[in-house]
Each structure stands twice: as structure tokens, then as C-alpha cells.
MIKOL-26798 format. One record per residue (C-alpha): residue number from 0; residue in three letters; x, y, z. Coordinates in pm, whole numbers, always signed. Layout:
vexlo / balo / X / Y / Z
NUM / Ala / X / Y / Z
...
***
This chain:
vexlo / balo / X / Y / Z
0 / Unk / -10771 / -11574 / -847
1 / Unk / -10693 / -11911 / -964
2 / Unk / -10481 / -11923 / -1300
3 / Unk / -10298 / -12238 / -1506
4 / Unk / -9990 / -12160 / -1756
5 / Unk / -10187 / -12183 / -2064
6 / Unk / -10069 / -12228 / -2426
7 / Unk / -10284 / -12264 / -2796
8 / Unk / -10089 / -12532 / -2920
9 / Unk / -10144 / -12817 / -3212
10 / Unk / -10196 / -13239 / -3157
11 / Unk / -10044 / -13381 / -3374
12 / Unk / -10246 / -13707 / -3553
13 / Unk / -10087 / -14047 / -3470
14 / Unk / -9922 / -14109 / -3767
15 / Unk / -9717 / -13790 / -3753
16 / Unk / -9681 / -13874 / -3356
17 / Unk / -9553 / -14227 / -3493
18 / Unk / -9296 / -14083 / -3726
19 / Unk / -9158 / -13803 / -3468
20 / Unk / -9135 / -14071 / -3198
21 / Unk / -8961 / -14276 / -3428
22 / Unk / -8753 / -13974 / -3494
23 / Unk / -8667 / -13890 / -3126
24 / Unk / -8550 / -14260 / -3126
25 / Unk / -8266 / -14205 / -3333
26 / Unk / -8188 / -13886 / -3181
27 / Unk / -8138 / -14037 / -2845
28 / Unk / -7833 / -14239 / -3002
29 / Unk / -7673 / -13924 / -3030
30 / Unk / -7720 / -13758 / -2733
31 / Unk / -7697 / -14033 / -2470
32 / Unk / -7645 / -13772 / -2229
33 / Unk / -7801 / -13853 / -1851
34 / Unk / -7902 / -13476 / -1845
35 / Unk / -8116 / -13501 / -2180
36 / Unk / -8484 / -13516 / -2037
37 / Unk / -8718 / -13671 / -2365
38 / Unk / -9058 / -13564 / -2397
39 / Unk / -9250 / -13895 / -2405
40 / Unk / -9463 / -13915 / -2751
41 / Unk / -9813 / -13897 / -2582
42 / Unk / -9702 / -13536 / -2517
43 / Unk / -9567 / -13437 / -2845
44 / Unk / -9772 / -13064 / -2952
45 / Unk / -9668 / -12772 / -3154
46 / Unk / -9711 / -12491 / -2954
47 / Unk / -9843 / -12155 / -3131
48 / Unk / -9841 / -11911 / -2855
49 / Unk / -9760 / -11964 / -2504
50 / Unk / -9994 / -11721 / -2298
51 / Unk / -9871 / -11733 / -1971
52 / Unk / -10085 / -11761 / -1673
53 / Unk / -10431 / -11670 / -1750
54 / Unk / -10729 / -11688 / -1490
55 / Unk / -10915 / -12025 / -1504
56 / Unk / -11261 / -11827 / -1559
57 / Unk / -11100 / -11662 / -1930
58 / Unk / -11055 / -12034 / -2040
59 / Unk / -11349 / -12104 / -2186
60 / Unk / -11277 / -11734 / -2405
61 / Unk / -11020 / -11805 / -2511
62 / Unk / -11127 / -12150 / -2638
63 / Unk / -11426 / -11983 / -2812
64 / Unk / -11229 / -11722 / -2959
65 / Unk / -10924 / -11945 / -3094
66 / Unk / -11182 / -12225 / -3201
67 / Unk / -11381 / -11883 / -3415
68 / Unk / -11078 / -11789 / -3615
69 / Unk / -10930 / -12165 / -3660
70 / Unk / -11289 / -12267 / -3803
71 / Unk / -11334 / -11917 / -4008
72 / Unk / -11120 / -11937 / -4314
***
């Protein structure tokens, strides 16, 4: 069974991106530490739930499912 770590997680728009990269720029003044890894801005989310691994064929469930009760107020 083939499975990918999968996660339901918010992108955030650019301008938000913008200001939180902006952010993390300052914040790397601080902590100029060689063992500080920073999470480059195209990869900025807000994760919701991390849901481990889950098989490749529930994917498209899941999607359907979390895109139902994000569209159904």
C-alpha cells in the first residue's frame, strides 16, 4: 500500500506570505545560529491537523470531505 505523510493545512495569500517573510527576516538577526534551519517563504502554511500517513487511494476523501465542511458554513 502506498501512503504520503499527509496534513490539512492553510496557504497563506501573498501579502500575509510577504509580511511573515519579512518577519522571519528580522528573526534571523537574532538567532544567527548555523543549526537554525528557515523555512523558505514559498513554503510558509498553517497546519490544522497533521494526519499521518494515509494511503494515496483515501486522498481524494479526504479532499472531498475537508473541502464539504470548509465550503458548508
Amino acid at each position: 500500500m502506498d501512503v504520503a505523510r499527509t496534513f490539512l493545512a492553510l496557504d497563506p495569500d501573498e501579502a500575509l506570505r510577504a509580511g511573515l517573510a519579512a518577519l522571519g527576516e528580522r528573526l534571523r538577526a537574532h538567532f544567527p545560529y548555523s543549526a537554525v534551519r528557515w523555512t523558505a517563504p514559498a513554503n510558509y502554511h498553517f497546519t490544522l491537523v497533521f494526519l499521518g500517513k494515509v494511503a494515496l487511494a483515501d486522498i481524494p476523501r479526504i479532499i472531498r470531505e475537508a473541502f464539504h465542511i470548509a465550503t458548508s458554513g
